[in-house]
C-alpha positions as CSV (number, residue, x, y, z in Angstrom):
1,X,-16.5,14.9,-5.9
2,X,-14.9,12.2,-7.4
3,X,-12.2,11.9,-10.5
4,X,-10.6,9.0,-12.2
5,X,-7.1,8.8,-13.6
6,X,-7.0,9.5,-17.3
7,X,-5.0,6.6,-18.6
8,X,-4.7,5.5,-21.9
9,X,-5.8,1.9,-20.8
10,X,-8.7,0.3,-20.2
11,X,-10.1,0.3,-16.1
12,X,-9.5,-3.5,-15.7
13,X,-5.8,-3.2,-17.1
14,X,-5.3,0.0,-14.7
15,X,-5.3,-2.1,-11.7
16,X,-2.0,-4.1,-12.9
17,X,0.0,-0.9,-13.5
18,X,0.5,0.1,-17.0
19,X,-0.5,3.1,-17.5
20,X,2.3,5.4,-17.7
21,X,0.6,8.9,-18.7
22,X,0.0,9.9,-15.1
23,X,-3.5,12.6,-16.1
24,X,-6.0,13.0,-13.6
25,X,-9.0,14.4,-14.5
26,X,-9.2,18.3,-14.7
27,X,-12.7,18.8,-12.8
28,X,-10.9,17.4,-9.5
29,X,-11.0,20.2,-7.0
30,X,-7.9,21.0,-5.2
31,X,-9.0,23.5,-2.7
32,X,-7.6,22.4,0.9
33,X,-9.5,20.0,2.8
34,X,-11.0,20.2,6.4
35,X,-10.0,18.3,8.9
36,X,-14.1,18.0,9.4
37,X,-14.4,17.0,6.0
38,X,-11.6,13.5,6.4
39,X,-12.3,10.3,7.8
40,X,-11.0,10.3,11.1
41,X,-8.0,8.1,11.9
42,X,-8.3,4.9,14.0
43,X,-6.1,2.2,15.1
44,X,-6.8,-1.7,14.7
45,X,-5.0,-4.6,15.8
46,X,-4.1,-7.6,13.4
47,X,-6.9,-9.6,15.8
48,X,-8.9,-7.3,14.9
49,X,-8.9,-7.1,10.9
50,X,-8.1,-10.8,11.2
51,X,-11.6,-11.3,12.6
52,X,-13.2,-9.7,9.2
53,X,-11.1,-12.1,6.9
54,X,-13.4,-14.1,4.5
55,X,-13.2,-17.8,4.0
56,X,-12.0,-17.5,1.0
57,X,-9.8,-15.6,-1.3
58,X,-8.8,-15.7,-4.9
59,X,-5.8,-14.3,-6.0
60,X,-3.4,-13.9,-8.8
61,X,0.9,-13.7,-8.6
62,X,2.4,-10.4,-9.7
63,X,6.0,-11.4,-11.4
64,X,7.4,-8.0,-11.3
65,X,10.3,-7.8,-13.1
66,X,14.1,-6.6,-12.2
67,X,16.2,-7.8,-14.9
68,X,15.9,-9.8,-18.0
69,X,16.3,-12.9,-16.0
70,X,15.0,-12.2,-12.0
71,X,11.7,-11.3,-11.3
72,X,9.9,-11.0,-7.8
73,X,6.9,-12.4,-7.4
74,X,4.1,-11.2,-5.1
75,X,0.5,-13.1,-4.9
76,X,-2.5,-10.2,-4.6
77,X,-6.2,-10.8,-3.9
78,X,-8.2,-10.2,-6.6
79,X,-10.2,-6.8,-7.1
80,X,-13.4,-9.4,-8.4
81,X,-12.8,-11.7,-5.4
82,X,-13.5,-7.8,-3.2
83,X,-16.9,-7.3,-5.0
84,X,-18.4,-10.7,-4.5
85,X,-17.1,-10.4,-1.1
86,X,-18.7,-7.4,-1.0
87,X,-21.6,-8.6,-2.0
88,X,-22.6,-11.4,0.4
89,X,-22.1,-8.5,3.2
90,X,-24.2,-6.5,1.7
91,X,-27.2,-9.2,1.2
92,X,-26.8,-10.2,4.8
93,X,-26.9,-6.8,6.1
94,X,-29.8,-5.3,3.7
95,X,-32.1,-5.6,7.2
96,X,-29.8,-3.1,8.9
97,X,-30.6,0.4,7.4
98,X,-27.2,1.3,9.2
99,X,-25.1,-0.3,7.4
100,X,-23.5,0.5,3.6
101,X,-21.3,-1.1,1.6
102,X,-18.2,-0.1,0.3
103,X,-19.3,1.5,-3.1
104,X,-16.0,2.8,-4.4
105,X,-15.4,-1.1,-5.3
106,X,-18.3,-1.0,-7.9
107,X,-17.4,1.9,-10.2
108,X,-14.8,3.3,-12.2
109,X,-13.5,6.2,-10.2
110,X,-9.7,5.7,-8.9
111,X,-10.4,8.3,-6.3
112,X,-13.2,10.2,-4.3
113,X,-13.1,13.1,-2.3
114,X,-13.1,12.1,1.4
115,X,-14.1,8.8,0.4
116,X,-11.7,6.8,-1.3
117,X,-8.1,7.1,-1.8
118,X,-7.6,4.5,-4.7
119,X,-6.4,1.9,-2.1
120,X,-8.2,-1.5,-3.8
121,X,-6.1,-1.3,-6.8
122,X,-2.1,-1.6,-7.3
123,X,-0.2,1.0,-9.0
124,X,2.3,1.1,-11.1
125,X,4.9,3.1,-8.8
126,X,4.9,0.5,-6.2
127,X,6.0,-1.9,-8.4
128,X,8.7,0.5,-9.0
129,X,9.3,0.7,-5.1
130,X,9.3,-3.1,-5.1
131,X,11.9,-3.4,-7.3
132,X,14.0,-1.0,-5.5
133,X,13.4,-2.5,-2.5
134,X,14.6,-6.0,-3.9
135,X,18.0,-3.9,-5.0
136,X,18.5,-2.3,-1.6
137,X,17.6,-5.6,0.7
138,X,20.9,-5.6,2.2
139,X,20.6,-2.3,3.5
140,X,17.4,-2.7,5.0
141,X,16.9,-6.1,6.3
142,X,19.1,-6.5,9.2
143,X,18.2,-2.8,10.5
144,X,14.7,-1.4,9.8
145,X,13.2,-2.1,13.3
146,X,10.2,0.0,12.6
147,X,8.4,0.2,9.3
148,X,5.3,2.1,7.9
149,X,3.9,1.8,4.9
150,X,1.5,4.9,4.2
151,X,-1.4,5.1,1.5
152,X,-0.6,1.0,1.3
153,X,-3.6,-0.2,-0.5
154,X,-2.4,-3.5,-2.0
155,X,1.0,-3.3,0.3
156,X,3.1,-4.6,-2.5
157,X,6.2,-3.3,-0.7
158,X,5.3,-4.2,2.5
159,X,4.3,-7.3,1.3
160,X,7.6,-7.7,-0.6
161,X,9.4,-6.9,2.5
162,X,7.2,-9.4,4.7
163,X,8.2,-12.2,2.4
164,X,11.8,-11.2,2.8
165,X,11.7,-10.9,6.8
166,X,9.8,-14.3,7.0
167,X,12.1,-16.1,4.6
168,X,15.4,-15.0,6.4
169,X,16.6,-16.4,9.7
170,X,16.8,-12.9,11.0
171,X,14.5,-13.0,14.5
172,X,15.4,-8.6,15.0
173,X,12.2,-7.3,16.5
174,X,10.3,-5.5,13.1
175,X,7.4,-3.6,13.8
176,X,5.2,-3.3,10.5
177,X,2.5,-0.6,10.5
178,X,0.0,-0.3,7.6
179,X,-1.7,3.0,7.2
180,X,-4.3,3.4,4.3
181,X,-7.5,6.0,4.6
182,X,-10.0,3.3,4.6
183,X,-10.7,0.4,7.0
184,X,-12.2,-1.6,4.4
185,X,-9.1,-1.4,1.7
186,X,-7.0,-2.9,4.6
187,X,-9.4,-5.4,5.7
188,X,-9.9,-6.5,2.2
189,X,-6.7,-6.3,0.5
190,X,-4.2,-4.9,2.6
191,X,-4.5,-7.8,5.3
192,X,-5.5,-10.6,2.7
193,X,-2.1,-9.7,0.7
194,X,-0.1,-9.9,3.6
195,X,-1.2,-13.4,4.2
196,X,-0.9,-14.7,0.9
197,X,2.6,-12.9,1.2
198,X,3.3,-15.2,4.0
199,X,1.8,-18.2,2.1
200,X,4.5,-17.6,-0.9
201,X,7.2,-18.5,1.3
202,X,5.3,-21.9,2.9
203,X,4.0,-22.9,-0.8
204,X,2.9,-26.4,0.9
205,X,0.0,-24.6,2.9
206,X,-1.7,-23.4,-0.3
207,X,-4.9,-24.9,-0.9
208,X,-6.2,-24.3,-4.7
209,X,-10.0,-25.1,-6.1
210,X,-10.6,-27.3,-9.2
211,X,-11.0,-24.2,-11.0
212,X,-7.4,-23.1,-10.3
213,X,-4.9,-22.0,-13.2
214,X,-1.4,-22.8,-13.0
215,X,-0.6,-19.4,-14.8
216,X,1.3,-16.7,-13.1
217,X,1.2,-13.2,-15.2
218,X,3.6,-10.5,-15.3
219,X,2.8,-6.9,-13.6
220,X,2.4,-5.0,-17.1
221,X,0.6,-8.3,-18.8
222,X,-2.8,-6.8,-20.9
223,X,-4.1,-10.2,-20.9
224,X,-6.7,-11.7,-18.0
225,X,-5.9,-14.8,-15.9
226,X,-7.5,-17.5,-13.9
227,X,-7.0,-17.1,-10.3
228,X,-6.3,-19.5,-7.9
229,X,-8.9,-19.5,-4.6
230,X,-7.5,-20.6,-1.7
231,X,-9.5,-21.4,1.8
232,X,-8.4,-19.1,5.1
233,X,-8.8,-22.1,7.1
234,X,-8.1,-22.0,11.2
235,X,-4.3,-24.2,10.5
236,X,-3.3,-21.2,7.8
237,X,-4.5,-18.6,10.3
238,X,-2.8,-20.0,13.4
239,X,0.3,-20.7,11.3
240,X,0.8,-16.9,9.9
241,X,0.4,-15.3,13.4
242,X,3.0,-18.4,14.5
243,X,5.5,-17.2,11.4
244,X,5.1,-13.5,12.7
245,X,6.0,-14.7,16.3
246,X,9.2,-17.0,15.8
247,X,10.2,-13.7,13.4
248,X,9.6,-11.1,16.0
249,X,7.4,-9.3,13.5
250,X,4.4,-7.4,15.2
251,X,1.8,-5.4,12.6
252,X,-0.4,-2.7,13.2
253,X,-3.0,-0.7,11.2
254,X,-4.2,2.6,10.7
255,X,-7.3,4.0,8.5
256,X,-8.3,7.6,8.1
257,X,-6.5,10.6,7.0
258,X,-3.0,11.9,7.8
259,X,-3.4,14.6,10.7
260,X,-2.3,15.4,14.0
261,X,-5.2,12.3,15.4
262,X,-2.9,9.6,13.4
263,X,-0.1,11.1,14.7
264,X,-0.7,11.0,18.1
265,X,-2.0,7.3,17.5
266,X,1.2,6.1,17.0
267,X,3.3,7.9,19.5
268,X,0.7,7.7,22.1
269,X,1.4,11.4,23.4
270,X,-0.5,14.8,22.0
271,X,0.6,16.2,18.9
272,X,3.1,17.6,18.4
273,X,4.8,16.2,20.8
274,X,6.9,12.2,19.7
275,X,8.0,9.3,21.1
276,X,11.9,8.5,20.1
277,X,10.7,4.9,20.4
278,X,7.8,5.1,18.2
279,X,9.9,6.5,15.3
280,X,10.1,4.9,12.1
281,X,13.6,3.7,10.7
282,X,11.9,2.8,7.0
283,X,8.9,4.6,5.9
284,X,7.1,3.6,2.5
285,X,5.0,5.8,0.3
286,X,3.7,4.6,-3.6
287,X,1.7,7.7,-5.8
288,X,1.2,10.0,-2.1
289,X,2.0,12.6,-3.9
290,X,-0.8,13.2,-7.1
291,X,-2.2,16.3,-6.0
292,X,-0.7,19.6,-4.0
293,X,-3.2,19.2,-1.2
294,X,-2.0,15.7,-0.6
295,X,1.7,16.7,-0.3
296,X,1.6,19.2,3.1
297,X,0.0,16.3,5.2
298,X,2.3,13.8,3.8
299,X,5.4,15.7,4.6
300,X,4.3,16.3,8.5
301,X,3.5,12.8,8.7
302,X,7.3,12.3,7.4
303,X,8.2,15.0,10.0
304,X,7.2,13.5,13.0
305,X,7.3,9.4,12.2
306,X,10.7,9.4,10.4
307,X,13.8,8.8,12.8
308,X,16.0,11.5,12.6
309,X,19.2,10.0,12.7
310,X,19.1,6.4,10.9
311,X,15.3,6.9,9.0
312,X,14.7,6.5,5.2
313,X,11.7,7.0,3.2
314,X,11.1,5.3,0.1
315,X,8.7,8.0,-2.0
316,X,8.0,6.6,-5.3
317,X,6.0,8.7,-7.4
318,X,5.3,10.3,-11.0
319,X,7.3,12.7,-12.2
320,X,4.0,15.0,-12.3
321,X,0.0,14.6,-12.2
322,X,-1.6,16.6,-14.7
323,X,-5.0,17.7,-13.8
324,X,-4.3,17.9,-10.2
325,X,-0.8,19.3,-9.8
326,X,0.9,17.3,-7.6
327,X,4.3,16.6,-8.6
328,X,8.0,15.3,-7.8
329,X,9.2,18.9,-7.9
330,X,6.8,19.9,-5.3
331,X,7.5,17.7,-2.7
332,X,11.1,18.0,-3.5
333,X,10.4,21.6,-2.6
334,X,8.8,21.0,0.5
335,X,11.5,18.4,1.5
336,X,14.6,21.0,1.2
337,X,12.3,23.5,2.8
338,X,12.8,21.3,6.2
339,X,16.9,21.0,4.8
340,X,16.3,16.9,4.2
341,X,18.0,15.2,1.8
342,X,16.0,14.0,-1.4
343,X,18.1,11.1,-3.5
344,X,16.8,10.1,-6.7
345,X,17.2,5.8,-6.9
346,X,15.7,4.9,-9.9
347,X,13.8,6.3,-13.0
348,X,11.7,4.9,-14.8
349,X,9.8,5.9,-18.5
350,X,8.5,4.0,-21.4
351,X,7.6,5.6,-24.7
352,X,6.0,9.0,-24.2
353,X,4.5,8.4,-20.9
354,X,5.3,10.3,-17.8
355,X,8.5,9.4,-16.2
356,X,8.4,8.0,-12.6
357,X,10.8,8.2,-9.6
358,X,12.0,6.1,-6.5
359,X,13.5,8.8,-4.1
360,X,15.2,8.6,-0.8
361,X,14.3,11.1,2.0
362,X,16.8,11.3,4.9
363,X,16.8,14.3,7.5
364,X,20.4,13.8,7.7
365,X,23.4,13.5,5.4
């Protein structure tokens, strides 16, 4: 089964984040889901997705704004730029009866059941995250060792904070693990953004077509643009992976669904058993919480990746999901049912939509 967000705005707007009404369509079932029923959950190296990138990508800079005079700005593949991709894959493997494409780009649904998680497009609440993120830098930056982003799609905020690790002179070892439920959103955006991330802070390595604009558009603009293409030659390639090593950044992936198998992937023992080691200290999470099924997994992945004693989560989310029932108030409910501490950051509303939320989750005071 498969459902689309209800919002107000056209599908091609959706994808920049300005829909603020938060409905989900009310034929979305939200009976609990078998483990049998889930994508599985793998690991992947960086050499591994790296392997998959295309030769080219087009892209377009998100200015998302902070203040009436500071903006950050954040380049992101564009969703057009996924299809033709797509596309060429699928000509050249139309012999193999095996192998199918990755549908969920070419229709209108923002979510299907065991398929697709909405991870090609860039919600509005992790612009919100973004932002928050940008406030709190000096909190973070010099002590977040070990980051996870889950349900990253695009990876604004990890994107955000990839710009901001590789534009310091900070050389801490940061580990940076992506988790989305499909391979193919983090081989096609999630990876492709964090390169161009790396690319906005070494601007002279940009390569752009003759068809390039010089435009830049803001997060909420209703209004399309040109994109700029730019070629993923062997001397960008090389050069990212030799950023990430004079940084002491490492990044990791994970696809499939949030269980005990992802779990144990990351601490490298059987669940429920962790590694203190393998802990996160910052864990990032953008519109996980849309629906109540989605919220018990969510909170055990929380449980057993976020350190103890010096871990924060970033949950940004809508105030509530109509249609499906997820909501800030119950996964507030299920936070001070394991006695964490849930700190509201920032709201956010504008006109009569639903309100959004940044929240901290610590398990300690």
């Amino acid at each position: 089964m498969s459902f689309k967000f209800n919002f107000d705005l056209p599908a091609d707007e959706a994808e920049t984040g300005a829909q603020t009404n938060g409905e989900m369509d009310a034929d979305t079932a939200t009976g609990a889901l078998s483990d049998s029923s889930r994508i599985p959950a793998q690991s992947h190296t960086l050499d591994e997705l790296m392997a998959k990138l295309p030769p080219h990508i087009a892209y377009s800079t998100l200015k998302i704004p902070r203040s009436s005079s500071h903006t950050v700005s954040i380049p992101r593949r564009e969703l057009f730029d996924v299809k033709m991709q797509l596309m060429t894959e699928d000509n050249m493997a139309s012999s193999d009866p095996n192998t199918q494409g990755f549908s969920a780009a070419f229709t209108d649904e923002d979510i299907r059941t065991n398929t697709y998680e909405g991870g090609l497009k860039s919600w509005e609440c992790s612009s919100d995250l973004v932002k928050q993120l940008a406030d709190d830098v000096d909190t973070w930056k010099n002590s977040a060792g070990r980051i996870i982003e889950l349900g990253c799609g695009t990876a604004l905020p990890s994107c955000y904070i990839l710009q901001t690790l590789l534009s310091s002179s900070n050389t801490h070892p940061t580990h940076i693990t992506l988790a989305d439920y499909n391979i193919d959103v983090l081989r096609l955006v999630t990876l492709p953004n964090l390169l161009l991330a790396y690319l906005q802070t070494n601007p002279d390595l940009l390569t752009r077509s003759e068809e390039a604009a010089p435009e830049e558009t803001e997060v909420e603009t209703e209004h399309p643009i040109e994109p700029r293409e730019i070629e993923l030659s062997q001397t960008i390639l090389t050069s990212f992976l030799t950023a990430l090593s004079s940084r002491n950044i490492t990044i990791s992936f994970l696809s499939g669904s949030w269980s005990p198998t992802m779990i144990s992937l990351i601490h490298g023992t059987e669940y429920p058993s962790t590694n203190p080691e393998k802990m996160y200290s910052l864990l990032l999470a953008s519109e996980t919480i849309y629906s109540l099924d989605s919220i018990p997994p969510f909170v055990d992945m929380i449980e057993h990746t976020l350190d103890a004693t010096h871990g924060t989560a970033y949950i940004a989310a809508k105030d509530v999901y109509f249609g499906v029932g997820g909501s800030v108030k119950d996964f507030v409910a299920f936070v001070e049912s394991k006695q964490w501490k849930w700190t509201v950051v920032r709201e956010e509303k504008r006109g009569v939509g639903v309100g959004r939320v940044v929240g901290l989750v610590r398990k300690t005071e």
